[in-house]
C-alpha positions as CSV (number, residue, x, y, z in Angstrom):
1,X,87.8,91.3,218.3
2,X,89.7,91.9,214.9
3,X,92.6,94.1,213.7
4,X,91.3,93.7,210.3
5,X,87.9,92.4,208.8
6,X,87.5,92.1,205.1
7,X,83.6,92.4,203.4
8,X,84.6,91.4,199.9
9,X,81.4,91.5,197.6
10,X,79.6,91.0,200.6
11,X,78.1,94.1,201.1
12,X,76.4,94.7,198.2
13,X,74.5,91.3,197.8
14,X,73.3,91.5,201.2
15,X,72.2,94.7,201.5
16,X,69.0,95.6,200.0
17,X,68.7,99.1,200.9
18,X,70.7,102.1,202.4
19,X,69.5,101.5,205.9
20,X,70.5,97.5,205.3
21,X,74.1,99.1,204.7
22,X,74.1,101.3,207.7
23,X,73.2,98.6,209.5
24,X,75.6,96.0,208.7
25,X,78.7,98.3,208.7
26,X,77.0,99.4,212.5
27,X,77.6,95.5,213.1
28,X,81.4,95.3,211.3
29,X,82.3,98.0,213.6
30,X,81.9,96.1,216.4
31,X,84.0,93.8,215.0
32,X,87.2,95.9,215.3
33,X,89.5,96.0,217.9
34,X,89.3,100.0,219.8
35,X,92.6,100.7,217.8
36,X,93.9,103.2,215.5
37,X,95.2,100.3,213.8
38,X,92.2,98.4,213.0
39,X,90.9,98.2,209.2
40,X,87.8,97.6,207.6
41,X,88.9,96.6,203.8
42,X,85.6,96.6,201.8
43,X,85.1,95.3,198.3
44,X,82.3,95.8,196.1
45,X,80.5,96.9,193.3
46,X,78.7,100.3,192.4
47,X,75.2,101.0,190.7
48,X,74.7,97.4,189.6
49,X,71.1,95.7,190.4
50,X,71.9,92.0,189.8
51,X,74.5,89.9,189.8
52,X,75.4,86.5,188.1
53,X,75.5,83.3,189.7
54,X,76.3,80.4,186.6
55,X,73.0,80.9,184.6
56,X,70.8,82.8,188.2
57,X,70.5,86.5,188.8
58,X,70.3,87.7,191.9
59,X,69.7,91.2,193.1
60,X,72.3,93.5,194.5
61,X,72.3,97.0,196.5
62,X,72.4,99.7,193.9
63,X,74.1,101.9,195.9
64,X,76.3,104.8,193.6
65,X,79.6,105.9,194.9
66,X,78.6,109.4,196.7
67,X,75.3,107.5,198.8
68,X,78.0,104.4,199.9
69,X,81.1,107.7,201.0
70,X,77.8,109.3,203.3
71,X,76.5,106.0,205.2
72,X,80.3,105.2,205.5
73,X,80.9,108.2,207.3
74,X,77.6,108.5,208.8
75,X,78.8,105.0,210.5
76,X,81.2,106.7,211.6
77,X,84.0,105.4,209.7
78,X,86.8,107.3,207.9
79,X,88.2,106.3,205.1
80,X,91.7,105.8,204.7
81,X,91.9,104.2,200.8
82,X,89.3,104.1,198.4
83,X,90.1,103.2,194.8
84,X,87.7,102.4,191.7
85,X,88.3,99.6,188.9
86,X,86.0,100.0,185.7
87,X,86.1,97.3,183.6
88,X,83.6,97.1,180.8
89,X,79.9,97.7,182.3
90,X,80.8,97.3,185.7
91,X,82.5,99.8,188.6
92,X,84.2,97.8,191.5
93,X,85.2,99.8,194.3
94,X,88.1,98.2,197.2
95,X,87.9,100.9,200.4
96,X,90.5,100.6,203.2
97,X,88.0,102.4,206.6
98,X,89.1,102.9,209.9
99,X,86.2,102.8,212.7
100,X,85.9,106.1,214.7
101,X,82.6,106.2,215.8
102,X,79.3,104.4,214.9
103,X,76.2,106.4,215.1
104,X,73.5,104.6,213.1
C-alpha cells in the first residue's frame, strides 16, 4: 500500500472508454493506504484522440474535462488540486485526488 501513486499520461493512453477509466482509477484506489493522507496525483491530457510516438500515432481516451471530474467522483475520489496547462492545441490537466470511497 502507497501514500502517494502518480498516473502521469497514463491514464489517457490506456483507457479507451469511460468505463476503462472508472475501472482503472477503481484499481488505483486500492493502491492507497486507508489515510487521509494518501494522494492520487494524476497527469494527463484532455479531448485529444491520438498521440505521437517518434513518427506512430496512437489512440488516446478523449475524455473532456467535466466527463473525467464525474467518473473521478463517481470513484469515489475527491479532488484536492486540479490545474489546466494549455499550450498551443493541446489541454494537459495535473489533479491532486484523495480516495474516499470507490463505488464503480
Amino acid at each position: 500500500m502507497a501514500s502517494v501513486v502518480i498516473a502521469s499520461l497514463v491514464l489517457d493512453v490506456t483507457c479507451s472508454s469511460e468505463e476503462d477509466l472508472a475501472r482503472c482509477l477503481d484499481n488505483l484506489a486500492t493502491r492507497l493506504r486507508s489515510s487521509s493522507s494518501s494522494l492520487l496525483l494524476l497527469q494527463g491530457s484532455l479531448d485529444e484522440h491520438t498521440y505521437a510516438v517518434g513518427s506512430a500515432s496512437l489512440p488516446a481516451l478523449e475524455v473532456d474535462e467535466e466527463t473525467l471530474r464525474r467518473v473521478v467522483r463517481r470513484c469515489g475520489f475527491s479532488i484536492r488540486l486540479w490545474r489546466l496547462s494549455r499550450a498551443q492545441q493541446t489541454t494537459h490537466y495535473f489533479a491532486a485526488l484523495q480516495k474516499e470511497t470507490c463505488d464503480t
